[in-house]
N, C-alpha and C positions, 0 to 999 in steps of 0.2 A: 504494500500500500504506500502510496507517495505521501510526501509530507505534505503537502495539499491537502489531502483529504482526509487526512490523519488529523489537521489541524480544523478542517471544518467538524470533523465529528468532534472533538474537542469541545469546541462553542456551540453545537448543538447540545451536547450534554450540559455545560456551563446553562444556557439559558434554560432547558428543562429545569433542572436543581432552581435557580432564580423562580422561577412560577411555581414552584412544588411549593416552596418555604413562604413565599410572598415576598423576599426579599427581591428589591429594583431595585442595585446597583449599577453604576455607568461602568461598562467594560474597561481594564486598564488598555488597552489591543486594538485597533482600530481594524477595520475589514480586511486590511492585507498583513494584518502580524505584526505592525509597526506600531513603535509608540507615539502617542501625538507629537508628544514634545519633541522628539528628534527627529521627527518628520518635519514642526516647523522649524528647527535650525538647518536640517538641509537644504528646507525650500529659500532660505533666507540668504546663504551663500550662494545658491543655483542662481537667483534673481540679480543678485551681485555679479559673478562669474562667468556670464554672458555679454554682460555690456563694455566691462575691463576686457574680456579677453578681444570683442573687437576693435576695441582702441588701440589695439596693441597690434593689429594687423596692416598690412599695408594695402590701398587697395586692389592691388594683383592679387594678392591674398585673397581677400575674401570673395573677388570675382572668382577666383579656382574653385574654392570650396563652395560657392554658389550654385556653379555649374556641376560639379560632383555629387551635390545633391538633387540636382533637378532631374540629372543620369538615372539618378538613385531612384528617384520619386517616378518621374514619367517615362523613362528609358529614352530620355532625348540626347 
């Protein structure tokens, strides 16, 4: 059994248990296993780490990687 679904019967059992007892507690685990809070410190650096690393490029540069991805995306 993958850890996928290992992890979903997991919190199908957690939330059974929760309704048995009548305790409604807020999950620590967000729907992908992740905890909030370093969810939002990663998204906080991702937000950062995009707009520095284009400044940092020259514009050959990021015309390449433009094109590289358009290859990517539309196979043009």
């Amino acid at each position: 059994m993958s850890k996928k679904k290992d992890h979903d019967f997991a919190v199908r059992a957690f939330k059974i248990i929760q309704e048995a007892t009548g305790d409604k507690q807020e999950k620590p685990l967000d729907t992908d296993g992740k905890h909030p809070n370093a969810v939002a410190l990663g998204r906080l650096g991702g937000l950062k780490g995009g707009k520095i690393r284009a400044s940092r490029l020259t514009p050959e540069q990021r015309s390449e990687i433009a094109k590289k991805a358009a290859k990517a995306r539309w196979g043009v």
